[in-house]
C-alpha positions in Angstrom: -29.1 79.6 112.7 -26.2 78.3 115.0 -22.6 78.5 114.2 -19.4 78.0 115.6 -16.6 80.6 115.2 -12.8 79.4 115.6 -10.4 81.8 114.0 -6.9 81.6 114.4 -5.1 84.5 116.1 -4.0 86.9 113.7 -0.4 87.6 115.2 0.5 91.0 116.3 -3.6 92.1 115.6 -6.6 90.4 117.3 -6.5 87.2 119.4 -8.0 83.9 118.9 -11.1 85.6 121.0 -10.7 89.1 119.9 -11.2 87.7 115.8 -14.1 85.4 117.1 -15.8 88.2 119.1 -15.6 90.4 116.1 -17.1 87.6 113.5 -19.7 87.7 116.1 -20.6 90.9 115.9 -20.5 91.6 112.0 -22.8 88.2 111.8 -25.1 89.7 114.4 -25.6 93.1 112.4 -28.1 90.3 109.7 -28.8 88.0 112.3 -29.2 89.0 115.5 -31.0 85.6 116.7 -28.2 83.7 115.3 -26.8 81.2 118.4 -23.0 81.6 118.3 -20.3 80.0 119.7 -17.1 81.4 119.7 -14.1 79.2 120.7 -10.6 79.4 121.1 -7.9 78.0 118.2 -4.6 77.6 118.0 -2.1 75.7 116.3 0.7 74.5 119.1 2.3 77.8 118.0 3.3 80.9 119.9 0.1 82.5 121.6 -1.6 78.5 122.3 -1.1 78.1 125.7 -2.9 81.8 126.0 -5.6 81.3 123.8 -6.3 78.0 125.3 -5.8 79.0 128.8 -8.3 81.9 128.2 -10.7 80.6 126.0 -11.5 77.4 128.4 -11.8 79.4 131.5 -8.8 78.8 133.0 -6.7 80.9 135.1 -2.9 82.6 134.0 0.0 81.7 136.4 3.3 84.3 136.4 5.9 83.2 138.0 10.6 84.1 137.9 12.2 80.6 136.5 15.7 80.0 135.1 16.0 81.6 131.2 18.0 80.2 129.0 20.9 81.9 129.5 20.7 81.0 133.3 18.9 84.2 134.5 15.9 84.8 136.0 13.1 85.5 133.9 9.4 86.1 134.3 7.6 83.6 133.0 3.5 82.3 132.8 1.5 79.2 131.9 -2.5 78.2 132.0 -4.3 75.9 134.3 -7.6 74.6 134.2 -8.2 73.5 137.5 -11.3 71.3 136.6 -9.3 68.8 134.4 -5.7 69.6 136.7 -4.3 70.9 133.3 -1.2 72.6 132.9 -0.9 74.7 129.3 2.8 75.7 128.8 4.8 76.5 126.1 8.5 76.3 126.5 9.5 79.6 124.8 8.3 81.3 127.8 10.7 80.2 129.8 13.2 78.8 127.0 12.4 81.0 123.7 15.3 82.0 121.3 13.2 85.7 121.7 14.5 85.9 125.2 18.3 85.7 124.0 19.4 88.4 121.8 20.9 87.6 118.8 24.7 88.8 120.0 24.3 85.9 122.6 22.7 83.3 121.0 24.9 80.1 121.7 23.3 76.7 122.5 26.4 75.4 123.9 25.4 77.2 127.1 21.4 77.8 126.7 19.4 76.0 129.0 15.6 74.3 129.3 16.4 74.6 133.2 13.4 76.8 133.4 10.6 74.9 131.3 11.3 72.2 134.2 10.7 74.5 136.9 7.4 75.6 135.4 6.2 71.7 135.3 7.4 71.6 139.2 5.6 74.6 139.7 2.1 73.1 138.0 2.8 70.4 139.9 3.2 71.4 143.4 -0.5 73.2 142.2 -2.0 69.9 141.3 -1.6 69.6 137.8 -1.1 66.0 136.4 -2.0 66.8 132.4 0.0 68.9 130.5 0.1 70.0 127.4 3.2 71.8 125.9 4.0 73.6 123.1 8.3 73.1 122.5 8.6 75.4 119.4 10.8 78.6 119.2 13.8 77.2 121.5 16.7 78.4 122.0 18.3 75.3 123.7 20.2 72.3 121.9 20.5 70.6 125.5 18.5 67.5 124.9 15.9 68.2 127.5 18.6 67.5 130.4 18.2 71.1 132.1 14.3 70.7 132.0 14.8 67.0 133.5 17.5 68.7 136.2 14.5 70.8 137.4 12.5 67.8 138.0 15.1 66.4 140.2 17.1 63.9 137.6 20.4 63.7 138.1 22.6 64.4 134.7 26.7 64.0 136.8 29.8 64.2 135.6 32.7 61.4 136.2 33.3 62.8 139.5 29.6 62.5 140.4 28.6 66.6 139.9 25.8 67.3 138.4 26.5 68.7 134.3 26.8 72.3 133.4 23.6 74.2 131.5 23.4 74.0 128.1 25.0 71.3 125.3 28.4 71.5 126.8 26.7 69.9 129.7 26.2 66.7 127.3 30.0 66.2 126.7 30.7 65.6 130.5 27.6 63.5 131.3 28.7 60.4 132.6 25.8 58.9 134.3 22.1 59.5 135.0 20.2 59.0 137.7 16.4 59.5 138.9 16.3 59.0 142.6 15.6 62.4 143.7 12.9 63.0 141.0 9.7 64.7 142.2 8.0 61.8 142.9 4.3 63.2 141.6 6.0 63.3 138.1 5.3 59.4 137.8 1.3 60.4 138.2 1.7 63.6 135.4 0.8 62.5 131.4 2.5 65.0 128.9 0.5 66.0 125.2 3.1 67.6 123.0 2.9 69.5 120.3 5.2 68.7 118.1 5.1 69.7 114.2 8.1 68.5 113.0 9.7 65.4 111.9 13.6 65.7 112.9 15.2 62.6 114.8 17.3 63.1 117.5 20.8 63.0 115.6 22.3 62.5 112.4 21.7 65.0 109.4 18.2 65.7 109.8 18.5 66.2 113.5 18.4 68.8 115.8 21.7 70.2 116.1 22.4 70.3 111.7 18.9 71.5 111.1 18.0 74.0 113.7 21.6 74.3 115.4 22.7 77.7 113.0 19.6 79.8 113.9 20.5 79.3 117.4 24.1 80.4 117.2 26.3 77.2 115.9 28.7 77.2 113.8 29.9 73.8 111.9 32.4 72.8 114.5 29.6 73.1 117.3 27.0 71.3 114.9 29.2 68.3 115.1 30.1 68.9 118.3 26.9 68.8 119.7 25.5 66.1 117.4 27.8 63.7 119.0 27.3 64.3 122.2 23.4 64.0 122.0 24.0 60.7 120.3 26.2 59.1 123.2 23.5 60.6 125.9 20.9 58.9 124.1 23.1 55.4 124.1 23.0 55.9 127.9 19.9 56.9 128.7 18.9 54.0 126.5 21.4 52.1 129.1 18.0 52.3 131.8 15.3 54.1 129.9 13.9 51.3 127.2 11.6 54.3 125.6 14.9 55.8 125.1 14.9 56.0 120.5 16.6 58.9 119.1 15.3 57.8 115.7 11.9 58.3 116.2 10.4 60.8 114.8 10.1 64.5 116.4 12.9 63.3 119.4 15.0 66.5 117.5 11.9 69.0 118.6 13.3 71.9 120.5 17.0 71.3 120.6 16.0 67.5 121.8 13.5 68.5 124.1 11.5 66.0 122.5 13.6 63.1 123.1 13.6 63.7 127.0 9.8 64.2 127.1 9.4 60.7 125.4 12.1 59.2 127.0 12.1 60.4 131.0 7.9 61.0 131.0 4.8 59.6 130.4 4.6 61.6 126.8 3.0 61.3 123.3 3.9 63.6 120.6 1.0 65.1 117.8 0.4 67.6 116.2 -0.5 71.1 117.6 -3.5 71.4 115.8 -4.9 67.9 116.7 -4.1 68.5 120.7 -6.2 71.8 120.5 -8.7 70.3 118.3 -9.2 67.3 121.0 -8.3 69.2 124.2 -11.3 71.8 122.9 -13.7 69.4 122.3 -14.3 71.5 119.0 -16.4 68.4 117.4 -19.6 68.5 119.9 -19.9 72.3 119.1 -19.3 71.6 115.4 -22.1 68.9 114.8 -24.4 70.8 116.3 -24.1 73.8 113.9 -25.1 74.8 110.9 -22.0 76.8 109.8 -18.1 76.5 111.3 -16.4 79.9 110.5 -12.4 80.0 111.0 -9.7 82.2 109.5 -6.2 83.2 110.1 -4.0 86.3 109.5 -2.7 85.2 106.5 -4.1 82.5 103.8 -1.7 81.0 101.5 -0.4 77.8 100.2 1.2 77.4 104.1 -1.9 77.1 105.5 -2.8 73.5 104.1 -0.2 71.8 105.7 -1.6 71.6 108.7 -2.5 75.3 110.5 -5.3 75.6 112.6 -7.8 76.7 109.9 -7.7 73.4 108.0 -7.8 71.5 110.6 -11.1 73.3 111.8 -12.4 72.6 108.4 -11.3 69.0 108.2 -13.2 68.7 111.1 -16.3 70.4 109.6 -16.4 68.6 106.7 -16.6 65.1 108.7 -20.0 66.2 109.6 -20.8 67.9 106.1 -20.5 71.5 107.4 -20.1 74.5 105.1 -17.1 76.4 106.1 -16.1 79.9 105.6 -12.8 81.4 106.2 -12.4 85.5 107.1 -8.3 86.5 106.6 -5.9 89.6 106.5 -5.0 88.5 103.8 -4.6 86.0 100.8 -1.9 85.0 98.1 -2.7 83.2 94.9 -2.1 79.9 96.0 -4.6 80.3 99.2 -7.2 79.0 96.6 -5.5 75.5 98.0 -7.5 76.1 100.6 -10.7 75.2 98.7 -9.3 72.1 98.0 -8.9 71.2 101.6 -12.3 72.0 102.8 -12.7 76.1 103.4 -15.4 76.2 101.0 -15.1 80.2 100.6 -12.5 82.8 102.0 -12.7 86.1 102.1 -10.1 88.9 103.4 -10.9 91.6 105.3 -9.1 94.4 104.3 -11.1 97.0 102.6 -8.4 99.5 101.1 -4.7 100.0 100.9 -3.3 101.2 104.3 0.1 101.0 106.1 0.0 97.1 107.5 0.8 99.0 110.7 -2.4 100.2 110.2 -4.1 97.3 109.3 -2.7 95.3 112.3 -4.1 97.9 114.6 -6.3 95.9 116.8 -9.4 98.2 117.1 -8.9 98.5 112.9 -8.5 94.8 112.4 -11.7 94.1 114.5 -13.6 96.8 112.8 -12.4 95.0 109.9 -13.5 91.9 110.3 -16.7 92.7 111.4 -18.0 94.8 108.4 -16.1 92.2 105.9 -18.2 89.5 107.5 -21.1 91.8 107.8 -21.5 92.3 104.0 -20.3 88.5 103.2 -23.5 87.4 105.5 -25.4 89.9 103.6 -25.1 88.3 100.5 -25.9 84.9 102.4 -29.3 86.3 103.7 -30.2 87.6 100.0 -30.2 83.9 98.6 -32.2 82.7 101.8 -34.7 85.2 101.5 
């Protein structure tokens, strides 16, 4: 029997590995020839540039860059040195976790550091990257991460823009001629889950611009301003668009990827998916297991588990889910290719209990012990 594990990290428990290593062993305990391949999952979410990084053998880089409050912070990324692939995720150097909520203004928050972690990959020879922009702080539209790079955002008297979105309402000019010049060799994958243009009242700075600190007055403040930067990048940059969909990711981080870089946008699961290779280990096994902390209605549009299953299902594989746990409506989940799902809790406890790591893995393990059980009575 050979199957492929890809679970899910369940967040705060086991990692992507942790759960697969322990659907391992609790398969092992009925078929301890079984060929198993456990590999990493994620969905473009927080923990993907870890779970990637660790689960394709690469190696984890810590370094101090600019947080967005303009102070140093310490920060890490993933590089697979084989391919020259940089794994970030700009929360690490740009996360709203890293600003406490007392100080939490995107007027002055900055992406300033998520640039110097790309100068950083690339002064180490990366020229692929894939990023993860959710959980920002910023509303800066990208312009501290482009600073980094060596783009010039100046004022009217030719000085280069304060951090943050106040730096948009004095940016009179932009130029490029001190850019790093290996940028023009680098391709950027983004994971990008949501939809929101640049401007307007879907965009960045009405939508996402409260959790981050603005009030109404900023909101239109800021909204403006992004609008006029995108008229003049769009001045010298024809990919400039702020229409297009996902340009309002991360405060507008999304715009200045697809506008200043060689970028595409798609969607977290589909990156990890591809950048995995998940598909040769798939057709070549006669059972794809996944799973996630928590199974509910959510998890259909477009988490990793159903994208694992979608997968499965292209080459007709059974799939079987494990979970922490599931609500009435996780029974969507059937619909959308998880062909059985089972939690693993076996009796009420505390959820800090539960979330224990050595309990959730001792969890998992005997829940899919006994589900594999009942498998090898009907193949007997």
């Amino acid at each position: 029997m050979k199957i492929t594990i890809a679970m899910d990290s369940f967040k705060g428990s086991l990692s992507s590995i942790e759960a697969g290593k322990a659907v391992e062993a609790g398969i092992h305990r009925v078929y301890p020839q079984a060929e198993i391949n456990v590999r990493p999952l994620a969905d473009g979410g927080e923990g993907t540039a870890y779970a990637l990084t660790t689960g394709m053998g690469g190696e984890w880089i810590t370094m101090e860059a600019t947080g967005p409050l303009g102070k140093p912070v310490s920060c890490s990324y993933g590089i697979i040195r084989d391919s020259q692939t940089a794994i970030i995720e700009m929360s690490a150097a740009a996360g709203i976790t890293l600003v406490p909520e007392a100080e939490r203004n995107p007027l002055h928050t900055t992406t300033y550091g998520v640039g110097e972690m790309i100068a950083d990959a690339i002064e180490r020879g990366c020229r692929k990257f894939l990023v993860g922009i959710g959980g920002s702080a910023t509303n800066d539209g990208g312009i501290g991460m482009l600073q980094a790079l060596g783009f010039c955002f100046l004022t009217k008297e030719g000085k280069q823009v304060p951090y943050g979105a106040r730096g948009l309402s004095e940016l009179a000019r932009i130029t490029d001629d001190n850019v790093i010049p290996q940028l023009a060799e680098c391709s950027f994958r983004i994971a990008c889950d949501v939809t929101n243009p640049l401007c307007g009242e879907q965009g960045c700075s009405a939508v996402y611009g409260p959790q981050k600190g603005a009030d109404p007055a900023m909101i239109k403040q800021m909204d403006q301003w992004l609008a006029d930067y995108a008229a003049l990048a769009k001045e010298t940059y024809p990919n400039a668009d702020s229409r297009q969909s996902g340009t309002g990711a991360a405060g507008g981080l999304g715009f200045a990827f697809l506008t200043f870089t060689n970028a595409v946008l798609a969607s977290g699961i589909t990156i990890v998916l591809d950048e995995t290779h998940l598909s040769n280990d798939i057709m070549d096994s006669d059972m794809v297991i996944t799973g996630e902390g928590r199974l509910d209605g959510q998890t259909v549009m477009g988490k990793a588990p159903i994208g694992v299953a979608k997968l499965a299902k292209e080459y007709e594989k059974p799939v079987i889910a494990f979970c922490g746990c599931a609500t009435k409506d996780a029974v969507m989940c059937n619909e959308a290719g998880i062909d059985a799902f089972f939690p693993i809790l076996r009796e009420v406890v505390p959820s800090e209990e539960a979330m224990k790591t050595e309990n959730a893995a001792a969890n998992m393990s005997d829940a899919v012990e006994q589900a594999f059980r009942l498998l090898h009575t009907f193949k007997r």
